[in-house]
Each structure stands twice: as C-alpha cells, then as structure tokens.
FILUM-950475 format. One record per residue: residue number from 1; x, y, z of N, C-alpha, C, O in turn. Coordinates in steps of 0.05 Angstrom, whole numbers. Each point is the difference from the previous one (the first is absolute). Layout:
+-----+--------+--------+--------+--------+--------+--------+--------+--------+--------+--------+--------+--------+
| seq |    n_u |    n_v |    n_w |   ca_u |   ca_v |   ca_w |    c_u |    c_v |    c_w |    o_u |    o_v |    o_w |
+-----+--------+--------+--------+--------+--------+--------+--------+--------+--------+--------+--------+--------+
| NUM |      X |      Y |      Z |      X |      Y |      Z |      X |      Y |      Z |      X |      Y |      Z |
...
+-----+--------+--------+--------+--------+--------+--------+--------+--------+--------+--------+--------+--------+
***
This chain:
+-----+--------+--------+--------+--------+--------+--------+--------+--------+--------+--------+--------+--------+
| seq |    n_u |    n_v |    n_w |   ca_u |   ca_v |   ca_w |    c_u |    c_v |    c_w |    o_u |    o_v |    o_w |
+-----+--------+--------+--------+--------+--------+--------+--------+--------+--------+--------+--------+--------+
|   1 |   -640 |    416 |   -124 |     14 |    -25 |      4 |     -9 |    -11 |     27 |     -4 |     14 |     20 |
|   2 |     -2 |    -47 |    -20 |    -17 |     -6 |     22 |     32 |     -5 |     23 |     23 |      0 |     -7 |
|   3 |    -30 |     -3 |     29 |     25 |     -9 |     21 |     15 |    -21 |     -4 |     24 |     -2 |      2 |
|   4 |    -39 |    -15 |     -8 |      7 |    -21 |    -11 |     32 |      2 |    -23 |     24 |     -2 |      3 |
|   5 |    -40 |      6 |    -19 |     25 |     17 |    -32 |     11 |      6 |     16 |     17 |    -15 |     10 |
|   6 |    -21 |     41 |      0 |     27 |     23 |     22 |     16 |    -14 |     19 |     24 |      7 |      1 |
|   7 |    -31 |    -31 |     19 |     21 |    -13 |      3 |     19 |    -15 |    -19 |     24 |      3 |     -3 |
|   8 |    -41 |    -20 |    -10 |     20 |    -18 |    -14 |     17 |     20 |    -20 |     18 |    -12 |    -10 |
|   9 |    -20 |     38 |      3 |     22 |     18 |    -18 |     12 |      7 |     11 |     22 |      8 |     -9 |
|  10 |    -30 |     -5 |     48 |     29 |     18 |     15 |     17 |    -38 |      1 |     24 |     -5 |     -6 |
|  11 |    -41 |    -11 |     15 |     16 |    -28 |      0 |     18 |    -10 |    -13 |     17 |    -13 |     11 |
|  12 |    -17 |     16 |    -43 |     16 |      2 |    -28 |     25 |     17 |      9 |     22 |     -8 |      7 |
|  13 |    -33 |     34 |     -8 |     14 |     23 |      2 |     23 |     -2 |     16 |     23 |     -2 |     -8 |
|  14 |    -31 |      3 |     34 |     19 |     -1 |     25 |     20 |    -34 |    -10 |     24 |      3 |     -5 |
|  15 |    -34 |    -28 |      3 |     20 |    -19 |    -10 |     16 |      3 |    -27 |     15 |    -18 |     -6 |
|  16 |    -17 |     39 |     -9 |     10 |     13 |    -24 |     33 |     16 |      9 |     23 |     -4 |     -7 |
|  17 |    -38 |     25 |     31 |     17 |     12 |      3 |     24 |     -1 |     19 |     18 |     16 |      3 |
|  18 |    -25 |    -43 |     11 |      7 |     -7 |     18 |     29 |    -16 |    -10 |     21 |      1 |     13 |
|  19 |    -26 |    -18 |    -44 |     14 |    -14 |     -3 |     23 |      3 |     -6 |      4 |      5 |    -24 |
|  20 |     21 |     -6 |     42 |     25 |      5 |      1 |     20 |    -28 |    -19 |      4 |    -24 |      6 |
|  21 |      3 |     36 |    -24 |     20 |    -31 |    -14 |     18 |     14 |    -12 |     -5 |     12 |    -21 |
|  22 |     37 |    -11 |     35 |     23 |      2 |    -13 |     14 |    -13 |    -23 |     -1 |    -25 |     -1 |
|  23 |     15 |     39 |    -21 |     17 |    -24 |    -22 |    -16 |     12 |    -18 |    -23 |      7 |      4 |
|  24 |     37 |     -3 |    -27 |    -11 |     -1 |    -35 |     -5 |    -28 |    -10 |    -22 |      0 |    -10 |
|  25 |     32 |    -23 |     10 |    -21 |    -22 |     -2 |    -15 |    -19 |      6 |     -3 |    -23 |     -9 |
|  26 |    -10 |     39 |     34 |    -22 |      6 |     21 |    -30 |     -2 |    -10 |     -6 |     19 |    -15 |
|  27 |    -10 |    -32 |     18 |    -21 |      0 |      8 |    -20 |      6 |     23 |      5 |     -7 |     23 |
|  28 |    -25 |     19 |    -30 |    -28 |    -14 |     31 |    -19 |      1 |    -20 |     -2 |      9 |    -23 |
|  29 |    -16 |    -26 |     47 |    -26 |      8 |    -11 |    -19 |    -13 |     18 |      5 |    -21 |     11 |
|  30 |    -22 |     32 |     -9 |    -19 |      0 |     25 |    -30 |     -5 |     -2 |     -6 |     18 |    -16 |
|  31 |     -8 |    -26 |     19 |    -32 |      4 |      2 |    -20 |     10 |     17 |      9 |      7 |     22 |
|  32 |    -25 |     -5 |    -25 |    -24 |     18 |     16 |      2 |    -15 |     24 |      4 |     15 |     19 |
|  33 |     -6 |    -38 |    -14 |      6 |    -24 |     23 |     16 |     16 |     12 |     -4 |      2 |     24 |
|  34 |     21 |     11 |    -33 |     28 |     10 |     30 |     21 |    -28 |     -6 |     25 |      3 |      2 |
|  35 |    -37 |    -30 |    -10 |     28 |    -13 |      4 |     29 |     12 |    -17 |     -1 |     15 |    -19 |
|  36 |     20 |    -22 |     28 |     22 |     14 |    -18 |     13 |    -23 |    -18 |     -3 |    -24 |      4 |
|  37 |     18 |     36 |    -26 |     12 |    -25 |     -9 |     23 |     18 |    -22 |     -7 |     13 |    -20 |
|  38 |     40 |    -17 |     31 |     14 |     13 |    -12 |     25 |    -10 |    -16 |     19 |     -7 |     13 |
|  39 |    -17 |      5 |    -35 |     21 |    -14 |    -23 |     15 |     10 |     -8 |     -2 |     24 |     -3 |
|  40 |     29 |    -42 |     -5 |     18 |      3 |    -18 |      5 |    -21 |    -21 |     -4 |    -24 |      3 |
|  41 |     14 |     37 |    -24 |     12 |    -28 |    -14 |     31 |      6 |    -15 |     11 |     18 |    -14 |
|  42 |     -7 |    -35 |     22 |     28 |      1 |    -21 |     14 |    -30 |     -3 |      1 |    -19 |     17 |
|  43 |      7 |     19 |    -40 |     13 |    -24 |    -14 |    -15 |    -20 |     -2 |    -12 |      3 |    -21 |
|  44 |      5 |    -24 |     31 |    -21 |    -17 |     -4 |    -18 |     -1 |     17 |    -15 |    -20 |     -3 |
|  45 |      9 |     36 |     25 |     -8 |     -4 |     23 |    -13 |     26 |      3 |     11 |     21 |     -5 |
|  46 |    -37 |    -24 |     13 |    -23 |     12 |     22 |     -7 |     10 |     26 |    -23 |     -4 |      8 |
|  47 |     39 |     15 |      6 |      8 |     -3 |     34 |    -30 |     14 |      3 |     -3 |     21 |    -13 |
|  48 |    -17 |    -29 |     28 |    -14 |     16 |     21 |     -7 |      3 |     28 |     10 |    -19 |     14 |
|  49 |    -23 |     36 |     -2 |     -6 |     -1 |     20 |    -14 |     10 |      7 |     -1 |     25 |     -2 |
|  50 |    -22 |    -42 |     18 |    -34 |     12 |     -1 |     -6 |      1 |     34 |     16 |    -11 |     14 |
|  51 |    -37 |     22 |     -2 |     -1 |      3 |     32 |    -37 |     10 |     -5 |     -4 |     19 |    -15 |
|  52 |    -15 |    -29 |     26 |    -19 |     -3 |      1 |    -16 |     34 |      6 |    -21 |      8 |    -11 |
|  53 |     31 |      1 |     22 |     -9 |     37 |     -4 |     23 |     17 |      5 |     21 |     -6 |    -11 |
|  54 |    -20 |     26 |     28 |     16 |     31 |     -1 |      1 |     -1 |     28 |     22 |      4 |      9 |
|  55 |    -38 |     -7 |      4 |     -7 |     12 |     31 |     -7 |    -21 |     20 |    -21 |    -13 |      0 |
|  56 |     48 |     12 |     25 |     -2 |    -22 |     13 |     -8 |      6 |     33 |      9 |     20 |      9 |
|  57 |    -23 |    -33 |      7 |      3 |     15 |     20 |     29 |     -2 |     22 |     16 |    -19 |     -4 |
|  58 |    -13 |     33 |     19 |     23 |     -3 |     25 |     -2 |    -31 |      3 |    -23 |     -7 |      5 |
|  59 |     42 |    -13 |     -7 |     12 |    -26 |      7 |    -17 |    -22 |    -15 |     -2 |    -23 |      7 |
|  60 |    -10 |     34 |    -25 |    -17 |    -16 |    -21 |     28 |    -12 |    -19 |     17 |     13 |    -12 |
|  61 |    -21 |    -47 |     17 |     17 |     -5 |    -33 |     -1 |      7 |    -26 |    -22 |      6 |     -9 |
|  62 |     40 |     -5 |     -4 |     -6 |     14 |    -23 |     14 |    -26 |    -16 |     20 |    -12 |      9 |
|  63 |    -32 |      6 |    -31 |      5 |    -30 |    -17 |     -6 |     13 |    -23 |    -18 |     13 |    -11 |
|  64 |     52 |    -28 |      4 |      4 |     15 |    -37 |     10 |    -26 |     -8 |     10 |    -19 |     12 |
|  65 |    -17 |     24 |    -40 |      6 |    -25 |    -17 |     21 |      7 |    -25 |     -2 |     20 |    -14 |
|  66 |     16 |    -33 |     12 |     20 |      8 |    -28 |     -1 |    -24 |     -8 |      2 |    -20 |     13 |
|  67 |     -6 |     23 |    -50 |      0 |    -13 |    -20 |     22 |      0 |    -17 |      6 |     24 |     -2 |
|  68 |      8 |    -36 |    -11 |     18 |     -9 |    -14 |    -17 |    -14 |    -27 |    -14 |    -20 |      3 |
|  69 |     19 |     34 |    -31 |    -10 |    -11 |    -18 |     24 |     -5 |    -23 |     14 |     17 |    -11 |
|  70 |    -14 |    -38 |      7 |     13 |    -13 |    -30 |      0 |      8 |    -22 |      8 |    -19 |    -14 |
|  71 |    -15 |     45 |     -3 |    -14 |      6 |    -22 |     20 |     -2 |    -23 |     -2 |     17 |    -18 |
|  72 |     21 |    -38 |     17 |     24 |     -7 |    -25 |    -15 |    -34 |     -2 |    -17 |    -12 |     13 |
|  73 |     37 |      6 |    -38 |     -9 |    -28 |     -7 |     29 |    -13 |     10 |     12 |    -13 |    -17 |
|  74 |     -3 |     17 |     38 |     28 |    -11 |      0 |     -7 |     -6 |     39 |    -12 |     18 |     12 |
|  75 |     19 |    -38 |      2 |      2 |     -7 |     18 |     16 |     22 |     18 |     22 |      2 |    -11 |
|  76 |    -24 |     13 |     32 |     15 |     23 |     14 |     -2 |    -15 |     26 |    -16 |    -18 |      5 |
|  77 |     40 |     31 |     16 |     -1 |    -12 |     25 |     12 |     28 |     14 |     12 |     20 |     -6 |
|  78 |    -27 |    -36 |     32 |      3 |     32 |     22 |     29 |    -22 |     19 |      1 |    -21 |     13 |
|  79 |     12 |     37 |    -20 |     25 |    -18 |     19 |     20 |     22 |     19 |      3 |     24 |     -5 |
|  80 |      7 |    -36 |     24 |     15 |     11 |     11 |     21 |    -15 |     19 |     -4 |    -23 |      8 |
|  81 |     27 |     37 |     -1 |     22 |    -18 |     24 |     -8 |      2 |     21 |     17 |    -10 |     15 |
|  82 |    -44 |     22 |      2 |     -4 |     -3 |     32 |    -29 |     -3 |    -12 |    -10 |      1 |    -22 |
|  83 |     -2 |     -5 |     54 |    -34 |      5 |      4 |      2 |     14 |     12 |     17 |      4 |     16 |
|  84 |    -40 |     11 |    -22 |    -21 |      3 |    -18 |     10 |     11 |    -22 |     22 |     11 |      1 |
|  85 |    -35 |    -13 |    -21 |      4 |     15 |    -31 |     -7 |     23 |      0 |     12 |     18 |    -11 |
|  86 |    -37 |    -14 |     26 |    -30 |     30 |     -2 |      9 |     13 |     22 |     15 |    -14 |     14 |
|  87 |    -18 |     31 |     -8 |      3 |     24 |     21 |    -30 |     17 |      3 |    -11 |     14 |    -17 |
|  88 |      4 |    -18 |     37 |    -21 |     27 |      3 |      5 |     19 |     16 |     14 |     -6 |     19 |
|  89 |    -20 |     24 |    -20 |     21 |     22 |      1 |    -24 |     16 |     19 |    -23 |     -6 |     -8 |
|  90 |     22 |     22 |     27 |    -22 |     27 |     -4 |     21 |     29 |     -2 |     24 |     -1 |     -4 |
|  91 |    -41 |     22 |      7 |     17 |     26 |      6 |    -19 |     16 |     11 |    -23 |      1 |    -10 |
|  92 |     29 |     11 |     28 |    -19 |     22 |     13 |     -5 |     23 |    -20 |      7 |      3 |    -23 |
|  93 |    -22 |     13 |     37 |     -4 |     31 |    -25 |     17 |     18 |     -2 |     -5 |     23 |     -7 |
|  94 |     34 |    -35 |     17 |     18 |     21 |      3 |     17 |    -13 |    -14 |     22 |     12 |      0 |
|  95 |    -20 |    -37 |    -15 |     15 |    -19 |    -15 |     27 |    -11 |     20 |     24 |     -1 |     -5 |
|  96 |    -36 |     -4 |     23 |     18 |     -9 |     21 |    -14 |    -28 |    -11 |    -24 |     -1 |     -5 |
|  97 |     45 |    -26 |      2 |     -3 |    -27 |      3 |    -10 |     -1 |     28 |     10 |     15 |     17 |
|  98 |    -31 |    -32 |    -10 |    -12 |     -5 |     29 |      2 |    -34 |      5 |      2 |    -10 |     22 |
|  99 |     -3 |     -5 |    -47 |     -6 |    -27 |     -2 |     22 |    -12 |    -12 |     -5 |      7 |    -23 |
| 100 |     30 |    -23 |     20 |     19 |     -9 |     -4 |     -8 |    -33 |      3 |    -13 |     -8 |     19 |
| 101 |     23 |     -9 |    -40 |     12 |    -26 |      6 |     16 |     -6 |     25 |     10 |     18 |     15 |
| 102 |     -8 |    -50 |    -10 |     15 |      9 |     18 |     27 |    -10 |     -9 |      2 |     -6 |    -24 |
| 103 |     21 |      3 |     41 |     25 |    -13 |    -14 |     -6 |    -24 |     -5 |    -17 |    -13 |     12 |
| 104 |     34 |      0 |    -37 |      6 |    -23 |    -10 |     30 |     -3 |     13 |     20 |     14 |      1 |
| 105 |    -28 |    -41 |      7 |     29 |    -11 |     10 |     13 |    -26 |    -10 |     24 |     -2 |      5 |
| 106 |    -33 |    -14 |    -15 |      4 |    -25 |    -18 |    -12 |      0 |    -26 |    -23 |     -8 |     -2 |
| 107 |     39 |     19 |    -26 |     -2 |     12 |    -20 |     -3 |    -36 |    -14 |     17 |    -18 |      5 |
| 108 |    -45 |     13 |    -25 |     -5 |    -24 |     -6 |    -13 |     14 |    -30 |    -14 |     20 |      0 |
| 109 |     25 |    -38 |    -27 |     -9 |      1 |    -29 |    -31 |     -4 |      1 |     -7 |    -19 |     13 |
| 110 |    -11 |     33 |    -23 |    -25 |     -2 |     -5 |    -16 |      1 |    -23 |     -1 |     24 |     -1 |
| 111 |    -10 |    -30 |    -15 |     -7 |      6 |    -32 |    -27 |     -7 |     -1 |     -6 |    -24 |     -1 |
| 112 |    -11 |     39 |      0 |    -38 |     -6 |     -7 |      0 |     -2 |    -38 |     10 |     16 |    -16 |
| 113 |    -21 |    -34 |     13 |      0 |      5 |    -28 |    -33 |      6 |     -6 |    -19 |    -11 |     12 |
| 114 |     17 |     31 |    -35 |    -18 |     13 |     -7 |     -9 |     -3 |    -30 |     11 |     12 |    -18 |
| 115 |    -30 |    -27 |     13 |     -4 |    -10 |    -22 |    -11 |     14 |    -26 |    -24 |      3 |      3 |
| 116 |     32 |      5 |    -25 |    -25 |     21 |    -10 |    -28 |      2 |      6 |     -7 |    -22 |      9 |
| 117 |    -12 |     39 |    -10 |    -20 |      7 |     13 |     -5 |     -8 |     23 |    -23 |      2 |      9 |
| 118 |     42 |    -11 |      4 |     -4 |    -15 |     34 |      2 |     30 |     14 |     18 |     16 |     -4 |
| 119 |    -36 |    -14 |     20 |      1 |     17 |     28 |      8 |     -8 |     24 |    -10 |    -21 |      8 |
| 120 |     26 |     32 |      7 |      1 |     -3 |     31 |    -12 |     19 |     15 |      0 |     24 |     -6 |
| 121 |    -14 |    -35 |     32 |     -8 |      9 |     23 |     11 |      8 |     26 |      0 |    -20 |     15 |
| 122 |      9 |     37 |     -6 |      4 |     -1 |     28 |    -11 |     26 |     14 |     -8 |     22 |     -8 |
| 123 |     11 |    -35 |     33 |    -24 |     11 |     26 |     24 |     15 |     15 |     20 |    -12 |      6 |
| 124 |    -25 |     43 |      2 |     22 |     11 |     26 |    -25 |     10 |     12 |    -18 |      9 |    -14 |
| 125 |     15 |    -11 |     50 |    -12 |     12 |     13 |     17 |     19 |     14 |     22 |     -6 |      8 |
| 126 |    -33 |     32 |     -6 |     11 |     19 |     17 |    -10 |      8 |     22 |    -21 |     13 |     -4 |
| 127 |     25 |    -15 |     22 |     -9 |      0 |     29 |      0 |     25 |      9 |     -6 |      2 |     24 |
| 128 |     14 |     34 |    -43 |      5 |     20 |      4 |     19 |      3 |     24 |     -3 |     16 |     18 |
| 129 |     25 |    -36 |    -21 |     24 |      9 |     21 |     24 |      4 |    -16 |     10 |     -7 |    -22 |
| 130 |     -3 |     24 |     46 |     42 |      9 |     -8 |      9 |    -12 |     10 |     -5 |    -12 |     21 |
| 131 |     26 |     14 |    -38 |     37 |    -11 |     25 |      4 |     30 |     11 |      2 |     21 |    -13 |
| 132 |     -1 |    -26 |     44 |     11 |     22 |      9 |     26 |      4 |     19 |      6 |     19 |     15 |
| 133 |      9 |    -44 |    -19 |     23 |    -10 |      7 |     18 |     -2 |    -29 |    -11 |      0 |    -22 |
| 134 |     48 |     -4 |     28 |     12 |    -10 |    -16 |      0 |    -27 |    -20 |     -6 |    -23 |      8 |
| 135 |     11 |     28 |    -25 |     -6 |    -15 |    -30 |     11 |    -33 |     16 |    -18 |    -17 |     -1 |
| 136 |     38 |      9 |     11 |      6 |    -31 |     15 |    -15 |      8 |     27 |      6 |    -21 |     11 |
| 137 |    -18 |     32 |      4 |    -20 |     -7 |     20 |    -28 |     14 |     -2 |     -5 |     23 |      7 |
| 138 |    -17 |    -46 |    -19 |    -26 |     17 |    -13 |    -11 |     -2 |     24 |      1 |    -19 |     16 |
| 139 |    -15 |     46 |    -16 |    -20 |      6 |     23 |    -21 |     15 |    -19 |      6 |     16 |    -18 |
| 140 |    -33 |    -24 |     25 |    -18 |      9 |    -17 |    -18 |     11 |     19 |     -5 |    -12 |     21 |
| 141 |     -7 |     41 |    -29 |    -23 |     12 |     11 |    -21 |      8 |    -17 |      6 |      3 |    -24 |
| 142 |    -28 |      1 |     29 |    -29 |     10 |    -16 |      5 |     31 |    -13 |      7 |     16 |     17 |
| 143 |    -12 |     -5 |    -53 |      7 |     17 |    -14 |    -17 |     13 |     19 |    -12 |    -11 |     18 |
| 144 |     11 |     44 |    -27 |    -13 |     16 |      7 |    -32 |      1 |    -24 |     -7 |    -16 |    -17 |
| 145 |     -4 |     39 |     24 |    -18 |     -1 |    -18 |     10 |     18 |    -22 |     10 |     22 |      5 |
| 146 |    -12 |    -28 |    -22 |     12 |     18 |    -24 |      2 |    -13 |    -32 |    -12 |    -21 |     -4 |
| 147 |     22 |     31 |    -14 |      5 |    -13 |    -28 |     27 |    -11 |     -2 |     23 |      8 |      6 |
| 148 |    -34 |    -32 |    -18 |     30 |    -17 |     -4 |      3 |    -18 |    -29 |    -20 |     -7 |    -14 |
| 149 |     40 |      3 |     10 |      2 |    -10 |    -31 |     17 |    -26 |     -3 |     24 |     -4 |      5 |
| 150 |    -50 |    -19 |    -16 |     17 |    -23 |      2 |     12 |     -8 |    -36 |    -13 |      8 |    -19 |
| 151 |     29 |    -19 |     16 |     14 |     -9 |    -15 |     13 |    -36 |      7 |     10 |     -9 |     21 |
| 152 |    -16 |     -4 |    -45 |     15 |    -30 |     -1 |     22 |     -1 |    -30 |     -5 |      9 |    -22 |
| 153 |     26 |    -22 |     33 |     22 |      6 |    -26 |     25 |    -27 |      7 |      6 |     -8 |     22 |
| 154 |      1 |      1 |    -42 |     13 |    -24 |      5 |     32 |     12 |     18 |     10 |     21 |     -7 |
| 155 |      1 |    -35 |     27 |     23 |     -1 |     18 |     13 |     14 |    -24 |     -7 |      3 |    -23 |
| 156 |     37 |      8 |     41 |     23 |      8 |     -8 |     17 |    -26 |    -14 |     19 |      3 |    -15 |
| 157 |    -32 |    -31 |     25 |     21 |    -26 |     -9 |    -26 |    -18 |    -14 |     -1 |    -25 |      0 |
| 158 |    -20 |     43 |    -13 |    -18 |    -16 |    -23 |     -3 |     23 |    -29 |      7 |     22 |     -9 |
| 159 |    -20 |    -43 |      5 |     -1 |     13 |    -31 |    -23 |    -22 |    -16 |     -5 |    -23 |      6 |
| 160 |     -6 |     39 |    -27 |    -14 |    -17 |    -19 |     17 |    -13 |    -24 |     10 |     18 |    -14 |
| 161 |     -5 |    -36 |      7 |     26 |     -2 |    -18 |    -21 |    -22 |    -32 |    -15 |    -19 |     -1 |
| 162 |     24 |     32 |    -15 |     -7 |     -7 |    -26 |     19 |      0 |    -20 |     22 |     12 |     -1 |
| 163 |    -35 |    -30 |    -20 |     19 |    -11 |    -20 |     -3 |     23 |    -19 |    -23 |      7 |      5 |
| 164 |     30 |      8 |    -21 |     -6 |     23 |    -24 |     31 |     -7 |    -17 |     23 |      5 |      6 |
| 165 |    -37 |    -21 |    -35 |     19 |     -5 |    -23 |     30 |    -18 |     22 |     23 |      7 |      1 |
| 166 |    -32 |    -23 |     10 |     31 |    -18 |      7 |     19 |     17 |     19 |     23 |     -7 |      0 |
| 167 |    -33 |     32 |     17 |      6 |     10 |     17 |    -23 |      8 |     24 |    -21 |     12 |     -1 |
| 168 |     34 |    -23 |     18 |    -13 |      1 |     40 |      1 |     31 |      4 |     19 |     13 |      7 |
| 169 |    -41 |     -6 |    -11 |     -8 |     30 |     16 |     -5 |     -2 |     30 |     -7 |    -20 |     12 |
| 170 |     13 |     44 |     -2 |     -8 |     -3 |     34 |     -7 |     31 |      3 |     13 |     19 |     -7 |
| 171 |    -38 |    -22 |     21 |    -19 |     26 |      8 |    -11 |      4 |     25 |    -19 |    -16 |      3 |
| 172 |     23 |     34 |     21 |    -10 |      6 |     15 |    -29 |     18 |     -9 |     -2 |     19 |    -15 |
| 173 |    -14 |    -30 |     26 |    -29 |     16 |     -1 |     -9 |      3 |     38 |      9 |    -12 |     20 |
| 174 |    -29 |     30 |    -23 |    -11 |     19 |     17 |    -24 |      5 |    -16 |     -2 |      9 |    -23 |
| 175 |    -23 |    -19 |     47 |    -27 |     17 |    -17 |      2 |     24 |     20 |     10 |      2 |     22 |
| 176 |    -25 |     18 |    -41 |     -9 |     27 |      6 |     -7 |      4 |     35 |     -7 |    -18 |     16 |
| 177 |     10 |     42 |    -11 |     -7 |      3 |     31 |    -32 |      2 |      2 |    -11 |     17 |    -13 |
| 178 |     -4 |    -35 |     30 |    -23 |     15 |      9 |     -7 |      6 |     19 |      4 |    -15 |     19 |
| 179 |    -18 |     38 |    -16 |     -5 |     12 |     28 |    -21 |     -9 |     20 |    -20 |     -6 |    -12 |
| 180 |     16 |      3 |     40 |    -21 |     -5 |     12 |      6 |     24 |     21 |     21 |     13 |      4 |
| 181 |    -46 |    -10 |      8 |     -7 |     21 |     19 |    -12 |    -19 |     22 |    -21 |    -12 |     -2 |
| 182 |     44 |     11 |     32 |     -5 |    -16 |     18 |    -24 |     25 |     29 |     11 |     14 |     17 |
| 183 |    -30 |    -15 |    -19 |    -19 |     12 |     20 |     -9 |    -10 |     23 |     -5 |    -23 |      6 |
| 184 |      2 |     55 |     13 |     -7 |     -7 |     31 |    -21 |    -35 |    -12 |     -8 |    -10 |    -22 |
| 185 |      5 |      2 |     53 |    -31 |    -22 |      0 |    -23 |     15 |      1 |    -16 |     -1 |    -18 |
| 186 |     15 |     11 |     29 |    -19 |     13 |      4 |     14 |     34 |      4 |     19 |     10 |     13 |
| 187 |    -42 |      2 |    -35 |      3 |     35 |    -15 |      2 |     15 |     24 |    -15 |     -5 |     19 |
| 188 |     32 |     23 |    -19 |     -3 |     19 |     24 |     -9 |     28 |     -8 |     10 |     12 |    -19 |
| 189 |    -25 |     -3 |     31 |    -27 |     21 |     -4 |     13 |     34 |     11 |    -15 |     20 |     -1 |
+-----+--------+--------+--------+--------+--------+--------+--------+--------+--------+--------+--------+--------+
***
C-alpha cells in the first residue's frame, strides 16, 4: 500500500472513530474531507448541523451552520414567545455546559414560516469562549485546549409547530452532538 492510500485509510479511519452522536434518532455522517455534518429528523422537519472539519486551533473561530428543512407538504413554522428561538449550546468533555444563551428579558411572539421543501440557513460563530462568571453577569474567557461538543436546538419557549389532521403539534428538536478537538497553535514536542 503506497503512503498515499495509508494516509487517507488512517484519515477515514480516525474521522470514523472519532464520531461521537448521542440519541436513537440520530444521525452523522461524515466524509473523507473531515467536514462534519450531523442530523435529525422528526415530524416534518430536518434539523442539521454541519462545521467545516474536527480540529480547530487554540482561539481559531469555529463556524457551524444549522439547517432547518421542510420535508412535509404542509407549511410548518419555527415559533416561539421570546428571542431567540435556536440555542447553541457547547459542552466541554466532561459534559459540563460551557456556552449558554444569554437571558431574555422582554419576552416578544415570533413565527418563521417554513414552506414545504423550503430550507433555512443560519450562521453561529464560536469564538471557543466560556462564561466563567454567573448566568446574569457574563464574563467570558478563552476554552482550554481539549474536546468539546456543540449542539443547536430550539429555546425552552420555541418549538416547530405543525398542522397533522386539524390538530397543532409542537416539537422541540436538537440536532445530534458533534465533537471538535480544540489544539495547542503550535504542537509541543
């Protein structure tokens, strides 16, 4: 086997085994690229969330994207009583929450409507910081180097809400956890 082959099978390999995704109706799935891209679906809806590789360096942004897909023939809306609807969430490797919303304090009706086969887009950048202060006074410092697991999932006061036979369903979704590995800048020997 030339070097060539032998990397790209440990490259497979290692993003194979690497891939951490909680839940029975859970998804991942990954490619030789390293980008990640991890799903759920339930009820009429597609939740994902994709992040361009695995391995970030120390205070490198990390930019994930979550998709919202329509896959019913019936108009669905992402609504909720405060902003934001979405939550992005991280957790350290010890499943300690590190990344929190912050408070909502003027609770306002919101409703995205979602058209069959219509997708939505949205952008979260992570700056690899914590709150390392109390939840009403955020103080943020730089993570350590280590594995951490981000997750996006609609608020405690949203929901996806759909019509099924002349009755309003309401569903909290959460896509799958995926993992990144945040590294020195430069390798220490």
């Amino acid at each position: 086997m030339s070097n060539r082959n032998t990397i790209l099978l440990i490259s497979i390999v290692a993003a194979l085994v690497g891939a951490v995704v909680l839940g029975s109706k859970k998804k991942f799935y990954i490619s030789a690229g390293i980008p990640v891209l991890a799903e759920t679906t339930e009820g009429p809806v597609r939740f994902a969330i994709g992040l361009d590789k695995m391995t970030y360096k120390l205070g490198e942004p990390v930019n994930v994207t979550l998709t919202i897909k329509n896959i019913s023939n019936r108009t669905v809306f992402l609504a909720g009583s405060s902003t934001p609807v979405l939550e992005f969430v991280v957790y350290n490797q010890y499943g300690q929450k590190i990344l929190l919303p912050s408070p909502i304090s003027c609770p306002v009706v919101v409703s995205y409507p979602i058209e069959p086969g219509e997708t939505l887009h949205r952008a979260f950048t992570w700056k690899q910081q914590k709150r390392i202060a109390s939840y009403l006074s955020a103080v943020y410092g730089q993570v350590d180097v280590g594995i951490y697991f981000i997750l996006v999932r609609t608020t405690p006061w949203a929901a996806i809400l759909y019509d099924e036979a002349g009755e309003i369903r309401r569903i909290q979704i959460e896509t799958p956890q995926v993992y990144i590995e945040v590294v020195p800048e430069r390798p220490s020997f």
